[in-house]
N, C-alpha and C positions, 0 to 999 in steps of 0.2 A: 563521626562526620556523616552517617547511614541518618541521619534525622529531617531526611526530606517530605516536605508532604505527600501525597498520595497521586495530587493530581499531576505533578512533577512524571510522578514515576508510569501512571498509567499514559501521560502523554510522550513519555520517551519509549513506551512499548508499542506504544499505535504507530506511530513512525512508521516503524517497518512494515507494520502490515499495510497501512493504507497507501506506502510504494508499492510493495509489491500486489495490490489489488488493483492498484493504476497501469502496474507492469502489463499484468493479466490483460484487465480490461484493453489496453493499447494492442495487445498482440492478437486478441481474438477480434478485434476491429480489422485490422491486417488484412489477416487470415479471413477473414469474412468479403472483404474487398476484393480478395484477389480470388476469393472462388465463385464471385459473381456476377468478375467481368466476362 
């Protein structure tokens, strides 16, 4: 049942990282806000 094609699998890996580069980016947004008010 592993006979998925490739873009399946490269787009279930990006997932997490382009949350977690969203996370990032959101947090140093933040953090940027509040040290320059």
């Amino acid at each position: 049942m592993e006979a998925q094609p490739d873009s399946m699998t490269a787009a279930r890996k990006a997932i997490p990282v382009c949350r977690m580069f969203i996370v990032i980016r959101f947090d140093a947004m933040r953090k940027w806000c509040v040290l320059s008010k």
